[in-house]
C-alpha positions as CSV (number, residue, x, y, z in Angstrom):
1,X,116.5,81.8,-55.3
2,X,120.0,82.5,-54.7
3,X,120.6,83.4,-58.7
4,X,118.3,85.9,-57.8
5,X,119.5,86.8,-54.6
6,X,122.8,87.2,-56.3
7,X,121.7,89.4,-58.9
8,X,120.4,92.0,-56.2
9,X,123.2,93.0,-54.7
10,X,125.5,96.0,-55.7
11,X,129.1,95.7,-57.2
12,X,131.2,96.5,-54.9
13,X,134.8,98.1,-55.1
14,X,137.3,95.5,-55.8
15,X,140.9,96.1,-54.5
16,X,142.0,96.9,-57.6
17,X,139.7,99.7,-58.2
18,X,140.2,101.3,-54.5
19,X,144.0,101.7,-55.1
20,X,143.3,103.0,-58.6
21,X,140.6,105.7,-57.2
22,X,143.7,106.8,-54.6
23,X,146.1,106.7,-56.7
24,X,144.0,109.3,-59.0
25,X,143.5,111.1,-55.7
26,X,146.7,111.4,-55.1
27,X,147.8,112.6,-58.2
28,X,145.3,115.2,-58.4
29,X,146.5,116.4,-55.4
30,X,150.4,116.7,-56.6
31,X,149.7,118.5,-59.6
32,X,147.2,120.3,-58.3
33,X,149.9,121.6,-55.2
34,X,152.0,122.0,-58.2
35,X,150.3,124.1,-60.1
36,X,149.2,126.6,-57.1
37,X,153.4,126.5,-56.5
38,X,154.2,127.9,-59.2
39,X,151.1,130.0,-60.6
40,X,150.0,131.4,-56.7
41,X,153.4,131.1,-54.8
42,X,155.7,133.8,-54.6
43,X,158.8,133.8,-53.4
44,X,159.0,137.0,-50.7
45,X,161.2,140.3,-51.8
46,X,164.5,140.0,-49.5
47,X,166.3,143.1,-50.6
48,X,168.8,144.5,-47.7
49,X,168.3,147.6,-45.6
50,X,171.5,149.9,-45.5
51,X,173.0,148.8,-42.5
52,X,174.6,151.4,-40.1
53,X,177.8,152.1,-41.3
54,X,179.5,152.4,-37.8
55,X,177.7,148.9,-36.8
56,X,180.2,147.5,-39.5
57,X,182.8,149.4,-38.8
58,X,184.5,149.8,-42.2
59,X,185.8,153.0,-41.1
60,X,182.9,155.1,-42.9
61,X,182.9,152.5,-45.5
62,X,185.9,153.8,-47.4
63,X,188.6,151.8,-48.7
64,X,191.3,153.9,-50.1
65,X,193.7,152.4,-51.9
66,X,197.4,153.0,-52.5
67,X,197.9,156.4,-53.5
68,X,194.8,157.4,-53.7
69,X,194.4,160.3,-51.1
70,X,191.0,160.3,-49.5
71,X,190.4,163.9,-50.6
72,X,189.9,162.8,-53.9
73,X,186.8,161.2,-53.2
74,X,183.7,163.0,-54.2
75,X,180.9,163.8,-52.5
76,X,178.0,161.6,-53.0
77,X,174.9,160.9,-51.1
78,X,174.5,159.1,-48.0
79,X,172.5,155.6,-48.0
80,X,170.0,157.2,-45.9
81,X,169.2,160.1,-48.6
82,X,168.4,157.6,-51.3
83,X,164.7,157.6,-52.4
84,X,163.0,154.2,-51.6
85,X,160.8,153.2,-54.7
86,X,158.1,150.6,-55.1
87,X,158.0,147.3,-56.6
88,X,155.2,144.8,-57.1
89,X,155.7,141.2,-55.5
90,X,156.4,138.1,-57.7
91,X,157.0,140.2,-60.8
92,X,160.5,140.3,-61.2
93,X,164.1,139.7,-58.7
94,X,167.2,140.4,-58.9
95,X,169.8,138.2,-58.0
96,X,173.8,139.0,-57.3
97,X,176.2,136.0,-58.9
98,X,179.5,135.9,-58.2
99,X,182.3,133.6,-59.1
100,X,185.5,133.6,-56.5
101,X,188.8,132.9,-56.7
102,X,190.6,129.9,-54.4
103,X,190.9,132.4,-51.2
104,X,187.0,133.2,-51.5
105,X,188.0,136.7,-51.3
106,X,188.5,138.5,-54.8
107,X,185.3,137.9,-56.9
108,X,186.3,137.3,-60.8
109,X,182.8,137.1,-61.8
110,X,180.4,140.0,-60.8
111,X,176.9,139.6,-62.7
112,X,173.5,140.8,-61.7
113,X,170.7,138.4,-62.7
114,X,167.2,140.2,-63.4
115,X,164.4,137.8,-63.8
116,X,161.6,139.7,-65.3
117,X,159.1,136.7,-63.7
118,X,155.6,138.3,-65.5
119,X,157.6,138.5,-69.4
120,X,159.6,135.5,-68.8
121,X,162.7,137.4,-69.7
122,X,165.9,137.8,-68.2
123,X,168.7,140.2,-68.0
124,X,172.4,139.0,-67.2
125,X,175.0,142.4,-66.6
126,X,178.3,141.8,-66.2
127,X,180.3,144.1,-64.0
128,X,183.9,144.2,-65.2
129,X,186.3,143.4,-61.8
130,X,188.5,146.4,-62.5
131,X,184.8,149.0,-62.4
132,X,185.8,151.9,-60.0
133,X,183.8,152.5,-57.1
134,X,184.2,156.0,-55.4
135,X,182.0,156.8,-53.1
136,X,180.9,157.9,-49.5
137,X,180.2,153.9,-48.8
138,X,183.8,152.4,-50.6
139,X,186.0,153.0,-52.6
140,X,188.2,150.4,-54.7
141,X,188.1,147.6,-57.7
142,X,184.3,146.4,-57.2
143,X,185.9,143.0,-57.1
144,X,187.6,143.9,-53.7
145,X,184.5,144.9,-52.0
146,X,183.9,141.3,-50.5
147,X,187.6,141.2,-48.8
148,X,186.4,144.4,-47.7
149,X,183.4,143.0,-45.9
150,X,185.2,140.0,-44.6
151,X,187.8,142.2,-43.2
152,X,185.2,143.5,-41.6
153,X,184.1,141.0,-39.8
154,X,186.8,138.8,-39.2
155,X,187.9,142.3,-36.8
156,X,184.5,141.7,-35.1
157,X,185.9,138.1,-33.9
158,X,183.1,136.3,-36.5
159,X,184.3,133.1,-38.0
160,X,185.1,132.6,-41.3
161,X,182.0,131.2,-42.8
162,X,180.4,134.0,-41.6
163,X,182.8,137.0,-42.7
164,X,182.3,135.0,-46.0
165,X,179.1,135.8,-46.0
166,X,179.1,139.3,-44.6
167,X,181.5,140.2,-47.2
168,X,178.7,139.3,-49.9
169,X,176.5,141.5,-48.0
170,X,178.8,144.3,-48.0
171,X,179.3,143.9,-52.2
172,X,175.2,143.5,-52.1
173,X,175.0,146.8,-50.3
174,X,177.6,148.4,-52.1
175,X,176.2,147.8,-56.1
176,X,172.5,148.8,-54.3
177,X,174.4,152.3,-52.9
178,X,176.2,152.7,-56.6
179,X,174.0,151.8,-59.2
180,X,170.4,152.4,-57.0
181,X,169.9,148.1,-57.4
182,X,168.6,145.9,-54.6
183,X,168.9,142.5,-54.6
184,X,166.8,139.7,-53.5
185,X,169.1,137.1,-52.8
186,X,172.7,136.0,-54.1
187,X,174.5,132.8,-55.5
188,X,178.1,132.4,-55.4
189,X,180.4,130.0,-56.7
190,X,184.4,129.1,-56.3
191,X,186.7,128.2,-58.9
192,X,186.5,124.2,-57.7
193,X,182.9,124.1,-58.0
194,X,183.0,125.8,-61.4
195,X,185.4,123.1,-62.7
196,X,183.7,120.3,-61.0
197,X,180.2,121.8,-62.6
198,X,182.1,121.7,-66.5
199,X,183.6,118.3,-66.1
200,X,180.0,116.7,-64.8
201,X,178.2,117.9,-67.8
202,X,180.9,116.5,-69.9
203,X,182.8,119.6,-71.2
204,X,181.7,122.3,-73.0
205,X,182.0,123.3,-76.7
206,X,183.3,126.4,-77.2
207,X,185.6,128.1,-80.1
208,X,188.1,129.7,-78.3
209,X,189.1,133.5,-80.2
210,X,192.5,133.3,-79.7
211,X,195.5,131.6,-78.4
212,X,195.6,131.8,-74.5
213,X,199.0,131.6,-73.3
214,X,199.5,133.2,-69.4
215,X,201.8,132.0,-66.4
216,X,201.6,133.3,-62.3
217,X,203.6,130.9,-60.1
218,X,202.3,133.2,-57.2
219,X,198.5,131.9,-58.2
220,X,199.5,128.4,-59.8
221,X,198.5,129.7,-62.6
222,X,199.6,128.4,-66.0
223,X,197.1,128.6,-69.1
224,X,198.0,127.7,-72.3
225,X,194.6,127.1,-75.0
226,X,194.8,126.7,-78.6
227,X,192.3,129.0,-80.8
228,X,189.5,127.4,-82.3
229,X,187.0,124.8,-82.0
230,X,187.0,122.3,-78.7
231,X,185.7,120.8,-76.1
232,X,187.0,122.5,-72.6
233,X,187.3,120.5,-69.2
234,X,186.4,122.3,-66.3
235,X,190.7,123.4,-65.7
236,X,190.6,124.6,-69.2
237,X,187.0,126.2,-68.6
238,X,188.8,128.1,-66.1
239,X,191.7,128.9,-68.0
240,X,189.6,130.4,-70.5
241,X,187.6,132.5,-68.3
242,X,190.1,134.1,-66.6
243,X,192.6,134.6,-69.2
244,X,192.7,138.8,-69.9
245,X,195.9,139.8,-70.7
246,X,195.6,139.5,-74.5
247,X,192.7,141.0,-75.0
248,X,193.1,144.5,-76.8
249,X,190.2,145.6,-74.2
250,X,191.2,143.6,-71.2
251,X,188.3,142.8,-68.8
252,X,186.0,143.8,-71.4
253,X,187.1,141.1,-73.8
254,X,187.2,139.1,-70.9
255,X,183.7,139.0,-70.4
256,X,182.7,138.8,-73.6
257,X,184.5,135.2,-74.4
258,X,183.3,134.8,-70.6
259,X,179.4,135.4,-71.9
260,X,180.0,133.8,-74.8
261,X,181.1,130.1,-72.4
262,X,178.3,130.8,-70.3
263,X,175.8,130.7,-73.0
264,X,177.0,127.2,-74.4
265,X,177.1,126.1,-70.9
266,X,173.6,127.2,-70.3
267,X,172.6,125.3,-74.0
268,X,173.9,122.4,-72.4
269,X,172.6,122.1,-68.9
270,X,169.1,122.5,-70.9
271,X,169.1,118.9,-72.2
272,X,170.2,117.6,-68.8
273,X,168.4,114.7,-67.5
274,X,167.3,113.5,-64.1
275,X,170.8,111.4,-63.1
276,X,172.7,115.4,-64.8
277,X,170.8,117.6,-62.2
278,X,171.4,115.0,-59.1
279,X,174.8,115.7,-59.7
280,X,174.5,119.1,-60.5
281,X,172.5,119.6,-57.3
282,X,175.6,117.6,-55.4
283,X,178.0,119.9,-56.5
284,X,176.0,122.9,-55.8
285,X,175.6,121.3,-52.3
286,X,179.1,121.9,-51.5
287,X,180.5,124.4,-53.8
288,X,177.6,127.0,-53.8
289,X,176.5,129.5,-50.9
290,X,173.5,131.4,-51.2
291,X,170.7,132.6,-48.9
292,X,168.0,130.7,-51.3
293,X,165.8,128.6,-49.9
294,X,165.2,124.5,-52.0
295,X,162.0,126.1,-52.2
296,X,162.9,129.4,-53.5
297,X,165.7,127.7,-56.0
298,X,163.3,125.2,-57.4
299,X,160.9,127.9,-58.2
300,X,162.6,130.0,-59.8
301,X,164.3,126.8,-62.0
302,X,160.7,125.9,-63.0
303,X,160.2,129.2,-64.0
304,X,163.3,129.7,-66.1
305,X,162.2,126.9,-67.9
306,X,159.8,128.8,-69.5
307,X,162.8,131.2,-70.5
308,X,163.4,131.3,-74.4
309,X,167.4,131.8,-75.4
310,X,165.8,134.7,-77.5
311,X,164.6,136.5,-74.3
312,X,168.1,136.2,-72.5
313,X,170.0,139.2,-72.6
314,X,173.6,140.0,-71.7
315,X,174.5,143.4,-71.1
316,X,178.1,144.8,-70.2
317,X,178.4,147.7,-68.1
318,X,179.5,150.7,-70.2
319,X,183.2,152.3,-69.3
320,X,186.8,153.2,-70.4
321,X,189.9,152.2,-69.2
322,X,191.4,154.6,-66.9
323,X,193.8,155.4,-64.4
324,X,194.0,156.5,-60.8
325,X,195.4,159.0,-59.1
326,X,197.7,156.7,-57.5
327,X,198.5,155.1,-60.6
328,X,195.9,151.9,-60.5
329,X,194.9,150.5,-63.9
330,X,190.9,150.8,-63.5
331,X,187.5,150.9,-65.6
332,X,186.0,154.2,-65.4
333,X,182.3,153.7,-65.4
334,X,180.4,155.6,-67.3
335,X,177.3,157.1,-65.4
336,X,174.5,158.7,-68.2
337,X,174.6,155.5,-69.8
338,X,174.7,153.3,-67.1
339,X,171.3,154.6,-66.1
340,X,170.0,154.1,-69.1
341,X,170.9,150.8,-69.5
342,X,169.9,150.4,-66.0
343,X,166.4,151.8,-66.0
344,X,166.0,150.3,-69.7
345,X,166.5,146.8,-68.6
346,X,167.2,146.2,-65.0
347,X,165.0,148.2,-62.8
348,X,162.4,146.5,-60.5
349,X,160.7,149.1,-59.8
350,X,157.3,150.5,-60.6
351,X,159.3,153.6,-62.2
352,X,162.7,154.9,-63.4
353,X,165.1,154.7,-60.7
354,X,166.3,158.7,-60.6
355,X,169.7,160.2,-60.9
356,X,170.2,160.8,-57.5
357,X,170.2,157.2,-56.3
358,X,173.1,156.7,-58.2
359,X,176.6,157.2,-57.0
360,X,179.5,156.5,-60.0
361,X,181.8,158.3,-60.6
362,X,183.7,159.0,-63.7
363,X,187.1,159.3,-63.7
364,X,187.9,160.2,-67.2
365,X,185.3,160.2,-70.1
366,X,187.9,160.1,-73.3
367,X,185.0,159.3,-75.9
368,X,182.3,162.3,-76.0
369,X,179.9,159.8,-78.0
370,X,181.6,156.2,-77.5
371,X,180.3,154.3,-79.8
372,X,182.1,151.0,-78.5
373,X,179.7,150.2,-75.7
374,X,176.3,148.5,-76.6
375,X,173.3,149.3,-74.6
376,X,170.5,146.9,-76.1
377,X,172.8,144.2,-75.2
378,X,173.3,140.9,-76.8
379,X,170.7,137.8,-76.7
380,X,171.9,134.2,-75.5
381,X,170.6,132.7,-79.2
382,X,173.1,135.2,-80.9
383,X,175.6,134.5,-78.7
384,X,175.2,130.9,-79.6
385,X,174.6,131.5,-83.4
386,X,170.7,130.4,-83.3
């Protein structure tokens, strides 16, 4: 009777079972939040609005410097007159990266970051620190702007952290005004964070083109790098990115030995394992501003993941060395092919951005047909011989 009793009744969940059946649960859940994250989510467009000039008081936005007579300045259009185009949501942002120097003042490193989301492709354009900006909203070394900005604001009785951060804004509204290029959010690092980045990843490889020798007392500045083959520290890494003053092109060689570290950097950081990236993220903690959210960051990390080095491309923008009317060694920006390259590879927009949304100004054009700028740019895998 009770065998058969016995045999009547149901299995029933053991313990072991239960926790197995939530545990699946559970993980159905995560990836499935996961994959809504980053196949529904989209990070919201944050580009600025031109803020009233008179609100910042910069004076009408100019900055004139020594010797250069404000009379000089062309015309150009207000911020107001600019045509507003469309974009489409989640398919592409453009990002503002800049790399100070110890004051936090005078960015170094000016690069605009367009991540074309829907291609998976990505555009880096480095803006040369000496590139003339003359226009009715400033006019100076683009890698002034940001002490322009701070100025700003420190006059307004803001702290600061938070002339810091206006002084980004101003540089943000200043390349939108000049080159007709919002951007969605920024990331800036200083020179410690940079070094401390290099030396946590354990160095980077990189074959140096020439001997670097350099010395300011005024900046504690004293670089001294053997050509060839080796593995930099994050003090050498720094040495060798700011070095310029044996290049036969300056700031333009500059940023091509500074694109060419970047890239082996980047190679590197993509074999990084959990224990690399909790550092990484530490360093970034204290080192890094940006107006990013965790959320926004580690979307946009997933998503570069999917990134090929094939389908990163580095762009310079296209110039000459000239010189001022006051006498101030500059890079003349050249404007037809700027908006090509612009329109060609770093527009957001739904359509060309046109000609009158563009303020440069050229202050000599030696080269009819210069044939020593390259406007299709140069992948990350060529950079790093792949």
């Amino acid at each position: 009777m009770n065998r058969i009793l016995a045999k009547k009744q149901p299995a029933g969940l053991t313990v072991g079972k239960i926790i197995l059946l939530v545990s699946l649960s559970l993980l159905f859940l995560f990836l499935s939040g996961v994959w809504l994250w980053l196949n529904v989510y989209t990070p919201s467009l944050n580009s600025l609005d031109f803020p009233e000039l008179g609100d910042w008081d910069f004076g009408m936005g100019i900055f004139i410097e020594e010797g250069m007579e404000g009379e000089d300045r062309p015309d150009s259009a207000s911020a107001g007159e600019q045509i507003t185009l469309e974009r489409k949501q989640g398919e592409s942002y453009k990002f503002l990266i800049v790399g100070r120097d110890e004051s936090g003042l005078l960015t170094d490193v000016v690069m605009l970051l367009h991540f074309n989301v829907k291609d998976s492709k990505i555009g880096l354009l480095s803006i040369p620190r000496d590139s003339w900006i003359n226009n009715s909203m400033y006019t100076g070394r683009i890698n002034a702007a940001v002490a322009e900005g701070f100025n700003a604001s420190r006059r307004q009785g803001k702290d600061r952290d938070e002339a810091l951060t206006d002084g980004i804004t101003f540089l943000r509204h200043v390349i939108r005004f000049t080159f007709g290029l919002p951007t969605d959010g920024y990331i800036s690092i200083n020179l410690s964070g940079f070094r401390t980045l290099v030396d946590a990843v354990g160095g980077v490889e990189m074959d140096v083109p020439q001997a670097m020798r350099y010395s300011d007392p005024y900046q504690n500045l004293h670089i001294n790098l053997r050509a060839g083959v080796q593995t930099l520290d994050g003090r050498q890494a720094e040495h060798l990115i700011r070095f310029r003053s044996g290049y036969t092109d300056a700031d333009i060689g500059r940023i091509r030995t500074q694109q060419k570290f970047l890239a082996a950097l980047a190679k590197k950081m993509i074999k990084f394992d959990l224990p690399h990236l909790r550092r990484i993220s530490n360093i970034a903690a204290t080192n890094v501003a940006t107006n990013l959210s965790a959320a926004n960051i580690a979307w946009f990390a997933a998503k570069m993941t999917e990134v090929g080095l094939e389908n990163i491309v580095m762009h310079t923008l296209p110039g000459e060395g000239a010189w001022t009317s006051g006498g101030a060694a500059v890079l003349s920006v050249y404007k037809p092919e700027t908006i090509q390259l612009i329109n060609g590879f770093y527009n957001p927009h739904l359509e060309d951005i046109p000609e009158s949304n563009f303020n440069i100004f050229e202050i000599s054009r030696i080269y009819a047909n210069p044939t020593h700028i390259n406007l299709e740019g140069t992948t990350m895998a060529d950079l790093l011989g792949n």
